[in-house]
C-alpha positions as CSV (number, residue, x, y, z in Angstrom):
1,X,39.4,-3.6,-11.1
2,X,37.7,-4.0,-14.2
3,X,36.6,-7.8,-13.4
4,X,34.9,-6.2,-10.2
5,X,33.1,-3.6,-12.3
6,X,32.2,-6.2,-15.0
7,X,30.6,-8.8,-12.1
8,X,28.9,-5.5,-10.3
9,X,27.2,-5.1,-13.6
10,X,26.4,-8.6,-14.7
11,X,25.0,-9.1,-10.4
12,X,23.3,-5.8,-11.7
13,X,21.8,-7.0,-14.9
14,X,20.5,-10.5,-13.7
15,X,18.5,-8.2,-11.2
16,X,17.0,-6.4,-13.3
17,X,15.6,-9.3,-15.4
18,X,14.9,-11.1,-12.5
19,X,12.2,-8.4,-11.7
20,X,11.2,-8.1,-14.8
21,X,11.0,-12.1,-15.3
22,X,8.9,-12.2,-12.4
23,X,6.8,-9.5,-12.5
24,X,5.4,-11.2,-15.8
25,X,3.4,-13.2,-13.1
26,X,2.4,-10.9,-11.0
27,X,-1.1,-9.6,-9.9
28,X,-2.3,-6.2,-8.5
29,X,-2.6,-6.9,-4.8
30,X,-4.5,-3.7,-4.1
31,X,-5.3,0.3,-4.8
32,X,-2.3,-0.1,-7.2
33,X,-4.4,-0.6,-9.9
34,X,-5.7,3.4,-9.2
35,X,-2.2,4.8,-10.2
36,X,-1.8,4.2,-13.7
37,X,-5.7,4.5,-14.9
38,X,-5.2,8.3,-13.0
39,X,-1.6,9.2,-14.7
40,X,-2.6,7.5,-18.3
41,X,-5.7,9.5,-18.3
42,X,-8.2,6.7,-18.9
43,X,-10.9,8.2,-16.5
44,X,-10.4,11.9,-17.7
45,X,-10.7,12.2,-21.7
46,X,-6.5,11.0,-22.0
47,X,-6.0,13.9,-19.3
48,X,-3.3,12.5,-16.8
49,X,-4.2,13.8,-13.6
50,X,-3.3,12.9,-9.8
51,X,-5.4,12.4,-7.3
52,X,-3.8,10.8,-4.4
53,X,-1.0,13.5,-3.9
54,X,-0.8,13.5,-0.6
55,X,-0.9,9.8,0.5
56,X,1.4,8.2,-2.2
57,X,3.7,9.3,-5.1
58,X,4.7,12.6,-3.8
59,X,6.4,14.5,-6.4
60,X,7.0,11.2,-8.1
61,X,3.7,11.2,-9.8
62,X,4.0,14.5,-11.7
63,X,7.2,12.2,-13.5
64,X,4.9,9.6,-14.5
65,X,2.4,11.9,-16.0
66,X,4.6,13.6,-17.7
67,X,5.7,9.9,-19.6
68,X,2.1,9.3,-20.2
69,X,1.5,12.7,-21.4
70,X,4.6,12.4,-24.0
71,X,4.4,8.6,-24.7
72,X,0.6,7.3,-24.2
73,X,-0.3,3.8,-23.8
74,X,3.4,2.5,-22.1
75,X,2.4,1.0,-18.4
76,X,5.1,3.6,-17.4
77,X,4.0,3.2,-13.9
78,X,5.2,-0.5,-13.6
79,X,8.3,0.1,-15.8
80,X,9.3,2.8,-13.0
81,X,8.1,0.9,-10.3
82,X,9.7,-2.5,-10.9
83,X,12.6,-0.6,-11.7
84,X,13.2,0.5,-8.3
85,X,12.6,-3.3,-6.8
86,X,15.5,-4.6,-9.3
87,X,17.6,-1.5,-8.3
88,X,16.9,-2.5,-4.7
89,X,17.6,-5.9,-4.5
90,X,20.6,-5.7,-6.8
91,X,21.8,-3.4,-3.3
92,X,20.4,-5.9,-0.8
93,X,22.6,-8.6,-2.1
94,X,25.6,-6.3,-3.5
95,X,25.9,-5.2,0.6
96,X,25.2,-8.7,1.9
97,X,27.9,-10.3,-0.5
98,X,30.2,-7.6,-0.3
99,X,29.3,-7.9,3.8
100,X,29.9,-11.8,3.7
101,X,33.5,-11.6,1.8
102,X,35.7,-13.9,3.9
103,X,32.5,-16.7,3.8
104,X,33.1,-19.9,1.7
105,X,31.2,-20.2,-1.8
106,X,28.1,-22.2,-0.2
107,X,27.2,-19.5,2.3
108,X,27.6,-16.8,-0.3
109,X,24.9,-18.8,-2.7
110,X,22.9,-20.0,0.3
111,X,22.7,-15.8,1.0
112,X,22.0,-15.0,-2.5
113,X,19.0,-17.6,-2.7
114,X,17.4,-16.3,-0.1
115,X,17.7,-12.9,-0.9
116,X,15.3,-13.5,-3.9
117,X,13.2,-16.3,-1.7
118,X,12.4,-13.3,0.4
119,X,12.0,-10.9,-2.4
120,X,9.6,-12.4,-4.6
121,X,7.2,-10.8,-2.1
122,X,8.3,-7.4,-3.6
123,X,7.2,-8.7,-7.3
124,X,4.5,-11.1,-7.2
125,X,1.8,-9.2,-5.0
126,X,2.2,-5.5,-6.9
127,X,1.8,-2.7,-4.8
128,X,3.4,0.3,-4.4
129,X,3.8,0.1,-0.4
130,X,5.8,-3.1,-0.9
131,X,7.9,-1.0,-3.2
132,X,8.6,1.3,-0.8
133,X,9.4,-1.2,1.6
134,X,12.0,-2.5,-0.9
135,X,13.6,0.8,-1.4
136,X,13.6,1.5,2.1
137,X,15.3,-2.2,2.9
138,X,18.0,-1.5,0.7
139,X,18.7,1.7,2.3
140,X,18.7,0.3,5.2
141,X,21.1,-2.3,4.8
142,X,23.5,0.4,2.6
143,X,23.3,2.2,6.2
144,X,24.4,0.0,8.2
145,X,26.4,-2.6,6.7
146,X,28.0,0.1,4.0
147,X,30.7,1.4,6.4
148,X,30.9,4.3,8.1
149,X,33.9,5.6,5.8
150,X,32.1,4.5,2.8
151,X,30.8,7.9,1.3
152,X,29.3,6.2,-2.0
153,X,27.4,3.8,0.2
154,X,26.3,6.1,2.6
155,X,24.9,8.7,-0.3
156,X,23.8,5.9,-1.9
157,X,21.1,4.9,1.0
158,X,20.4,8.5,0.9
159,X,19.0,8.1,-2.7
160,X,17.2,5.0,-1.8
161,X,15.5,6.7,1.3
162,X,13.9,9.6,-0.7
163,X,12.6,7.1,-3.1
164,X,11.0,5.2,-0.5
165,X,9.8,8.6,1.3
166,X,8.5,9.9,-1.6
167,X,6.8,6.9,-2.9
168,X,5.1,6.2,0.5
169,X,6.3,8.5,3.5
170,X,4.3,6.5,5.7
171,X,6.3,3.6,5.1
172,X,9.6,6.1,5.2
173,X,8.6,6.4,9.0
174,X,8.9,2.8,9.8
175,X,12.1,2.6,7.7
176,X,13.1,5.7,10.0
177,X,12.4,4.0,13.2
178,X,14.1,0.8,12.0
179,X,17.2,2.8,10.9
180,X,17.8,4.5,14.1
181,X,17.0,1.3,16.4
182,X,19.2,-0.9,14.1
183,X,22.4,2.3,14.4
184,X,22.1,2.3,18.4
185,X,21.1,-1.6,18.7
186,X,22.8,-3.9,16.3
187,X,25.6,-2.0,13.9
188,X,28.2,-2.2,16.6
189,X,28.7,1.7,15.3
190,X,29.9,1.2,11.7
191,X,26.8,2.6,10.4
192,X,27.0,5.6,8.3
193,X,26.2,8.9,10.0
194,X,25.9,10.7,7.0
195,X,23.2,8.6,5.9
196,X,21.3,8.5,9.2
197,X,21.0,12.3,9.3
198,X,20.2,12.9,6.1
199,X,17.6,10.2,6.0
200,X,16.2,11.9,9.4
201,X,16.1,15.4,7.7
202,X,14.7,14.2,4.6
203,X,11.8,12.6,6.0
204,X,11.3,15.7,8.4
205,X,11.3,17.8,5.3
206,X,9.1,15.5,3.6
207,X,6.5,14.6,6.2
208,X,6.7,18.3,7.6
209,X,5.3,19.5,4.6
210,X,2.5,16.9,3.7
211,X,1.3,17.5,8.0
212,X,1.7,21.3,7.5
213,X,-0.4,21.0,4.2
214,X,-3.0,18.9,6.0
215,X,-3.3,21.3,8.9
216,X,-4.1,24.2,6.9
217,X,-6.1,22.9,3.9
218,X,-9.4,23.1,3.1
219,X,-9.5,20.2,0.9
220,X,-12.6,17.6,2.1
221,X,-10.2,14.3,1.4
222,X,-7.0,15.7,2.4
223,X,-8.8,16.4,6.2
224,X,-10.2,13.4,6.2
225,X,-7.5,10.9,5.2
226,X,-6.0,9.2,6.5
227,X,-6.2,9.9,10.0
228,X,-10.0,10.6,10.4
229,X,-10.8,7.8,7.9
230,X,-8.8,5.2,9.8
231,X,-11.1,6.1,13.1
232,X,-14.3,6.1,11.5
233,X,-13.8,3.4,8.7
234,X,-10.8,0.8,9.5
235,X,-10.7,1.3,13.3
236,X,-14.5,1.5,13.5
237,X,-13.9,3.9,16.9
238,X,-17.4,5.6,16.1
239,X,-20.3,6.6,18.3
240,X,-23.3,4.6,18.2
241,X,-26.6,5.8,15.9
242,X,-28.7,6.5,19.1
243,X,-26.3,9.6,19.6
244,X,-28.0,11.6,16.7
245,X,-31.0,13.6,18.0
246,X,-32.5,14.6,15.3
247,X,-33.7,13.1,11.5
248,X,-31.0,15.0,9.7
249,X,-28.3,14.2,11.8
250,X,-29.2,10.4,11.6
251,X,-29.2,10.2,7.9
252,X,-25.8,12.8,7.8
253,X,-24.7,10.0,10.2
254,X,-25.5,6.8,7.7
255,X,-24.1,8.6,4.9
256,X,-20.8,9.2,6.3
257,X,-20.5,5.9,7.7
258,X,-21.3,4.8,3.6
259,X,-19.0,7.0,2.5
260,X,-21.1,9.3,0.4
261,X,-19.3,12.7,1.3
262,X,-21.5,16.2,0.8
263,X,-19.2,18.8,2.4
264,X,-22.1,21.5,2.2
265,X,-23.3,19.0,5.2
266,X,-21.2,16.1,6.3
267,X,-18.7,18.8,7.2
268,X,-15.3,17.6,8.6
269,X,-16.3,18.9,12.1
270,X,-19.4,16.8,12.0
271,X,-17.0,13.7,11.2
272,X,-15.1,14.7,13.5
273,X,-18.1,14.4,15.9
274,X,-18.7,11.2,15.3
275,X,-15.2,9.6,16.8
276,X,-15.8,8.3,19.8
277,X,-13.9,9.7,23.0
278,X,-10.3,8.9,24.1
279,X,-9.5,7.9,20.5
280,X,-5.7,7.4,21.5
281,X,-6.1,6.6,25.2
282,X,-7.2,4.8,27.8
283,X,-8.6,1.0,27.4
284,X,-11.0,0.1,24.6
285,X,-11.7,-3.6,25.2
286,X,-13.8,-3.4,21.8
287,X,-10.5,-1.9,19.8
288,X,-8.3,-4.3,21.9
289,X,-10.4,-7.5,20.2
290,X,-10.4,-5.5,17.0
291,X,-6.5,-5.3,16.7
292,X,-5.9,-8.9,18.2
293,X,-8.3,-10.2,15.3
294,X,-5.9,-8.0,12.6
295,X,-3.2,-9.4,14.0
296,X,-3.8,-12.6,14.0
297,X,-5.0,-12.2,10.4
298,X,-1.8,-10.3,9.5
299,X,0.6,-13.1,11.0
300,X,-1.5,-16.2,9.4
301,X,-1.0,-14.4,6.0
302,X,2.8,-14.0,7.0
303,X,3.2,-17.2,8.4
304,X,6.5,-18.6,6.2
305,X,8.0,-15.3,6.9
306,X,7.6,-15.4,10.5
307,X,9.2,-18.8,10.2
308,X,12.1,-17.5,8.4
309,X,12.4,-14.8,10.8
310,X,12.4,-17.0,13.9
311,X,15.1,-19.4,12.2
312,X,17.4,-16.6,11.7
313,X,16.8,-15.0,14.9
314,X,17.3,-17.8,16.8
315,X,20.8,-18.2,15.0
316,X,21.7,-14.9,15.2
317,X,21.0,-14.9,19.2
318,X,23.0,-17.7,19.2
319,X,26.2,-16.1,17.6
320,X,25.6,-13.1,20.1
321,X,25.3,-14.6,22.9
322,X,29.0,-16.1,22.2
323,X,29.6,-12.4,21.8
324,X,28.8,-11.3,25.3
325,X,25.2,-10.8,26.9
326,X,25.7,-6.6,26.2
327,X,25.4,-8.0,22.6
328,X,22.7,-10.3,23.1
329,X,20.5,-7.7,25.0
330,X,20.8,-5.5,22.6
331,X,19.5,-7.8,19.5
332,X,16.6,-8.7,21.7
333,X,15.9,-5.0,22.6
334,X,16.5,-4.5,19.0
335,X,13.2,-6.8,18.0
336,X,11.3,-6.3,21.0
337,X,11.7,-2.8,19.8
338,X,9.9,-4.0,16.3
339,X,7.1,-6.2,17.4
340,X,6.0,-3.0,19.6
341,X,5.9,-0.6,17.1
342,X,3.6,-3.5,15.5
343,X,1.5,-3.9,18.6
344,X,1.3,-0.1,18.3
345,X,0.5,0.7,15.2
346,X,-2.6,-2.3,15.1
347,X,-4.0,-0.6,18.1
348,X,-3.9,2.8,17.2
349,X,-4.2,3.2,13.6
350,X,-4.5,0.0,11.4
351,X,-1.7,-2.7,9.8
352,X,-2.6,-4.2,6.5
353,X,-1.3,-8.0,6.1
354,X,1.2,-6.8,3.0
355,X,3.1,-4.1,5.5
356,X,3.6,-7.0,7.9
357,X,5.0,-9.3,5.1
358,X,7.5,-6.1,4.1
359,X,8.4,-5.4,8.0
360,X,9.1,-9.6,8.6
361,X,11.5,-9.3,4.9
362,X,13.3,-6.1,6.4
363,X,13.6,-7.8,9.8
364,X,14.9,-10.9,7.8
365,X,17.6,-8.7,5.8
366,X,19.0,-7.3,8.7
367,X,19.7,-10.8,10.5
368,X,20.5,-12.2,7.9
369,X,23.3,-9.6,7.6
370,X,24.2,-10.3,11.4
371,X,25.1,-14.2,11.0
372,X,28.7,-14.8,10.6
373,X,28.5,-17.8,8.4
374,X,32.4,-19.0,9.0
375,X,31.5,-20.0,12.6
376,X,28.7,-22.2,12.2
377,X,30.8,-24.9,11.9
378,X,31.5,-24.5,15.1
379,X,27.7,-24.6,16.3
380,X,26.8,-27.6,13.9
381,X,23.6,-28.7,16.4
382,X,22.5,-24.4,16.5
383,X,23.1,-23.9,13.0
384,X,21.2,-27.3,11.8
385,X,18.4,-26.4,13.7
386,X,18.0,-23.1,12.5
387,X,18.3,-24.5,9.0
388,X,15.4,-27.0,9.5
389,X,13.3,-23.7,10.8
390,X,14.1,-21.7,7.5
391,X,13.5,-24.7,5.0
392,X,10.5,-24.9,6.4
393,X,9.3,-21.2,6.7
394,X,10.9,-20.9,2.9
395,X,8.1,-24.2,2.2
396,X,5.2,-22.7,3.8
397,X,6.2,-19.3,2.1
398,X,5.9,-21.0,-1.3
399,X,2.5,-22.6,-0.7
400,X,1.0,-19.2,0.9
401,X,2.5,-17.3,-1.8
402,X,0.9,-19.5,-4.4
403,X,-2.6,-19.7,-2.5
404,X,-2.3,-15.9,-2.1
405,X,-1.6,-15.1,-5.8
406,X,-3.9,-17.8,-6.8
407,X,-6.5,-16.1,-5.2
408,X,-5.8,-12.6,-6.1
409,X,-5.7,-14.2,-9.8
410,X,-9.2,-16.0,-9.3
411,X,-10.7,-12.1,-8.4
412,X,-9.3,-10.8,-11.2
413,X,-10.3,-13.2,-13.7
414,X,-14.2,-12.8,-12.0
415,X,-13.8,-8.9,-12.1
416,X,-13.0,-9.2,-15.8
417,X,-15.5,-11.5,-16.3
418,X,-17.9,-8.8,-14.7
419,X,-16.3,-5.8,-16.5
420,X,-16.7,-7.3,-20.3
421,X,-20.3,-8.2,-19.1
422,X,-20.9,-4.6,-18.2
423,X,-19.2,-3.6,-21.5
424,X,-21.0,-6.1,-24.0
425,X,-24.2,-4.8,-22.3
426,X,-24.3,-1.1,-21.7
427,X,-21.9,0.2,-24.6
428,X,-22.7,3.7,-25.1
429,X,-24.5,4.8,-22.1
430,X,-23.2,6.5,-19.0
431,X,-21.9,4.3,-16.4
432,X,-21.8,5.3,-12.5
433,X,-20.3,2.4,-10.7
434,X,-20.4,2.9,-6.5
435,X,-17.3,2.5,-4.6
436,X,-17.8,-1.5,-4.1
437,X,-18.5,-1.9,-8.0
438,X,-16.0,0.1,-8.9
439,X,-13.4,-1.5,-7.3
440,X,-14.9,-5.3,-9.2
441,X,-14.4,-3.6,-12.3
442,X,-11.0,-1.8,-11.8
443,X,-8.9,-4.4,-10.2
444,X,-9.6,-6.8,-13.0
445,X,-6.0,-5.8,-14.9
446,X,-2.4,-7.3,-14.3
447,X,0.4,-5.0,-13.8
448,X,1.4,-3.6,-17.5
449,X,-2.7,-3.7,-18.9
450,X,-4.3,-0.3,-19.1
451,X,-7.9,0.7,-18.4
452,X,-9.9,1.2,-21.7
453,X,-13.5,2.6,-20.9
454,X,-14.1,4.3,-24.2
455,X,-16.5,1.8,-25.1
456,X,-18.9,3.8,-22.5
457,X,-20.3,7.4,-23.3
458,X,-18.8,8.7,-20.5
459,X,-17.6,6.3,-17.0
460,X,-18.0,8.5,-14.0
461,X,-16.8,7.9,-10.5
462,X,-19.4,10.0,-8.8
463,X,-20.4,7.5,-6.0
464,X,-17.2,5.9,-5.4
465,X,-15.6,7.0,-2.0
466,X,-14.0,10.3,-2.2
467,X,-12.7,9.9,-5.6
468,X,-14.9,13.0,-6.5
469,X,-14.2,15.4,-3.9
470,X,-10.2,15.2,-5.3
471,X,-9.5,18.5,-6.5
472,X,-8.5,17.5,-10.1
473,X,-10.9,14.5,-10.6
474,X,-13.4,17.2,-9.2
475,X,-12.4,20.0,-11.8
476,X,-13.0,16.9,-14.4
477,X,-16.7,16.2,-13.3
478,X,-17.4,19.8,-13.2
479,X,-16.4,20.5,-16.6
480,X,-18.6,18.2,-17.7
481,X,-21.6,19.0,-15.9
482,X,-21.0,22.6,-15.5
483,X,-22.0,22.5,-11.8
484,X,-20.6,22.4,-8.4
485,X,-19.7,18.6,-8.1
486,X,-18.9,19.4,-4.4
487,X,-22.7,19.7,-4.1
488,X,-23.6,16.3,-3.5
489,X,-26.7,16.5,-5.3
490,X,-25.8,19.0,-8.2
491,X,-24.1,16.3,-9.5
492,X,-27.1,13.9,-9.3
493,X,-29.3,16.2,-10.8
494,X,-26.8,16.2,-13.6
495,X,-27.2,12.8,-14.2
496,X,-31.1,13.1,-13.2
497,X,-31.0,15.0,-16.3
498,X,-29.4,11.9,-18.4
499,X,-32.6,9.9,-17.9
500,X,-32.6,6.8,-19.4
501,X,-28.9,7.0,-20.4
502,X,-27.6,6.7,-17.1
503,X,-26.4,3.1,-15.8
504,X,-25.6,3.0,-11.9
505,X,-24.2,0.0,-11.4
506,X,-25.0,-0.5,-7.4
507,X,-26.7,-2.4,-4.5
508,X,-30.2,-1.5,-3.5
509,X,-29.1,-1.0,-0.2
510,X,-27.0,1.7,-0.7
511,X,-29.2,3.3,-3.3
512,X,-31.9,3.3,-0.5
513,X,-29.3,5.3,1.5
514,X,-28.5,7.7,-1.8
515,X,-32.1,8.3,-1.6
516,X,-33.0,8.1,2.0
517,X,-30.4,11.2,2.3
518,X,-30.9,12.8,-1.0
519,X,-35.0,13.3,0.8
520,X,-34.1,14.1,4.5
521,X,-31.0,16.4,4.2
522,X,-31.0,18.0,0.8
523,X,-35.1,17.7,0.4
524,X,-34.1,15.7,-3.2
525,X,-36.8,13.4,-4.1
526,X,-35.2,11.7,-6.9
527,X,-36.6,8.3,-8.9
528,X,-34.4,5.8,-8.9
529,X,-35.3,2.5,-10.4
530,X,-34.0,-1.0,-10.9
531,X,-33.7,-2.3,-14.3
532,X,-31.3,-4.9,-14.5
533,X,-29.1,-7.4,-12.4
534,X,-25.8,-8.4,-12.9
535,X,-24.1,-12.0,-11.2
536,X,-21.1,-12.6,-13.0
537,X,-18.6,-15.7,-11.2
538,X,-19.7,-14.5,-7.5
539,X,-19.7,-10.7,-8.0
540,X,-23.4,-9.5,-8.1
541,X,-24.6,-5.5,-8.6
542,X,-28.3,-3.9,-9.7
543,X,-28.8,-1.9,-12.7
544,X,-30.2,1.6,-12.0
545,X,-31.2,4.3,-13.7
546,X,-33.4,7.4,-13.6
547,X,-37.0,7.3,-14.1
């Protein structure tokens, strides 16, 4: 017994410094970047705050504050978060190996190396979706390949669900869907009930309460994301510009399309307004073309994963079919099942490449988990086959990966290029980057480095997205104008006030549109003038201030 426990914790332990090992190397994929310059207080005078609770980090983030708040300058937010991936895959493989007892030695490594082949997705490209994705696949497997009779298992997945739920619930819907389909369709009923329901109620609970808290908010970004903002931004289901009948509306019309939010007049109604017809329904050939391009995007950036996935599918088909064509039906039903929900969901809403990397590694996981590696012997030509499919999804996997991350590492070394330009340059002064500038100067930090902008008298993100209209970012701006900041252009008269101190760090296109609305809808003639330009590795911006 204690030889079990001591190998639990050394399977354990090499997890967690595999992780950690790994996420040495690892690069900000996207938005995660956000989290820990919010919680450590770098944008609001060392004031954690959190501005994205309700999309991501429900209740979560008020526990990573808190860290900051006690312990400043620890990247607590990757500590936490690569904990969970080490805690998750330490399950996956625990259940798989514990799952695959009566298999030889070689199938038991041959699982294991693939269970961190298909892993190093979770660490590599950081972002706190695919985290949720790993949480959720290690629940999933707990749930149906724990036992039925297995309490600690079943409880266990439990943990792992809320996790995942509370880190993304969005992702906790997919994990939901999977859990349910995988119980009726491929756990030949040992799946644990207890888990099931409790992983049902939880998100119920969970989701109830962020839906009932959208319906009867009044907070601009809250209405707005993500539903709204998917139609109008990712989806592009908008009405065309002729529709506006008057001046005002027009310019309302280009200033919500460019994301510069006044709710005094680009109301949520008005938005609202501006989504085309049959949103949901009917045949949209433009949408149609739209979510075949994504898709095709999404599977060329998952390409060695869909190759893994085929090579165990077509092995696991094989095995079932010698288990009767009930069984077989039911594993195609099973991933027929899956690719719809991803037809669905890219029509509809929108699927990022990353969530169709996760959804291919859960899909992996559970096959994986179906292959009864003691009777491939007996289906040398199947299994050989299927091997030469794997080795070489696992090849083109390793090349992607490293083009990917290569990539991701050649923006961030240009974004720091840009941001220490803008540093060495404008020291002292206020700097109001827009939403596209923002982003060049934010995601130029790997996982564990923390956002320093003291350097500046003050870094506002006024004209970045919604980032102002959140309720405690917005309390932050107002304190230190001592205006409305929900007033589009109190906030600019704020900084009108600045004169020459003020650096907006833009494109004059959008600063025409600033203006352009600024005149027509708020009658705000403001002077705005170039006096600078900035082209740092590929990443250009103007220099503005006020006259």
């Amino acid at each position: 017994m204690k030889k079990g426990r001591v190998k639990i914790f050394l399977l354990f332990l090499f997890s967690v410094l595999f992780v950690y090992g790994l996420s040495c190397f690892s690069v900000y994929e996207s938005y995660d970047v956000f989290f820990p310059t919010y919680f450590s207080g770098a944008l609001s005078e060392g004031v954690p705050m959190n501005i994205f609770h309700f999309i991501a980090h429900f209740i979560l983030a008020e526990i990573y504050m808190k860290f900051y708040s006690v312990l400043p300058g620890i990247p607590w937010y990757e500590i936490f978060l690569f904990f969970y991936i080490a805690v998750s895959l330490f399950t996956i493989i625990f259940i798989l190996f514990k799952n695959k007892v009566q298999s030889s030695k070689k199938a038991k490594i041959l699982i294991v190396l693939l269970s961190f082949i298909l892993s190093t997705e979770f660490i590599l490209c950081f972002q706190f979706t695919r985290v949720a994705f790993a949480l959720g696949i290690a629940s999933t497997l707990a749930m149906l390949l724990g036992g039925k009779d297995n309490k600690i298992m079943g409880w266990w997945s439990c943990v792992l669900f809320i996790f995942c739920v509370l880190t993304r619930h969005e992702v906790g819907v997919f994990i939901f869907l999977i859990q349910w389909l995988g119980a009726l369709l491929v756990s030949n009923g040992t799946y644990s009930k207890v888990a099931l329901w409790f992983n049902t109620c939880a998100l119920l609970f969970v989701g109830g309460y962020i839906f009932y808290d959208q319906l009867t908010t009044t907070d601009f970004p809250k209405q707005f994301e993500p539903e709204l903002g998917y139609q109008l931004l990712d989806r592009g289901n908008i009405v065309p510009l002729s529709n506006m009948t008057n001046a005002v509306d027009s310019a309302k019309y280009i200033a919500a399309i460019n994301m510069i939010a006044d709710q005094d007049y680009i109301t949520i109604p008005f938005l609202r307004g501006l989504v085309a017809t049959n949103a949901f329904v009917g045949v949209n050939k433009k949408l149609i073309q739209k979510a075949v391009e994504t898709m095709y995007d999404m599977l060329d950036h998952s390409f060695g994963l869909l190759i893994i996935y085929f090579g165990l599918l077509f092995l696991a088909m094989r095995q079932s079919l010698a288990g009767g064509k009930v069984a077989l039906f039911k594993l195609l039903l099973f991933n027929v099942s899956f690719w719809l929900i991803i037809i669905t969901v890219t029509y509809l809403i929108y699927l990022q490449y990353y969530i169709s990397d996760m959804m291919l590694v859960l899909m992996c996981f559970i096959l994986l988990s179906k292959i009864d590696f003691d009777n491939l012997r007996t289906m040398y030509i199947t299994a050989g086959f299927s091997c030469i499919i794997i080795l070489s999804g696992i090849v083109v996997l390793y090349h992607k990966q490293l083009e990917y991350r290569q990539h991701l590492t050649n923006n961030l070394e240009a974004h720091a290029n840009f941001r220490d330009e803008l540093k060495r340059k404008y020291a002292g002064k206020i700097l109001v980057p827009s939403n596209e500038q923002k982003k060049l100067i934010w995601f130029s930090l790997r996982p564990y480095q923390m956002h320093d902008f003291s350097v500046f008298s003050r870094f506002y993100l006024f004209d970045a997205d919604l980032t102002y209209l959140e309720p405690p970012y917005n309390a932050y701006l107002r304190k230190e104008c001592k205006c409305n900041v929900r007033g589009y252009t109190d906030f600019m008269d704020f900084l009108d006030s600045k004169k020459d101190s003020v650096r907006i760090i833009s494109s004059p296109e959008r600063i025409e549109v600033i203006k352009y609305y600024c005149r027509v809808v708020r009658g705000k003639n403001y002077d705005i003038i170039p006096i600078d330009s900035l082209s740092i590795d590929g990443n250009s911006a103007t220099v503005f201030t006020f006259k």
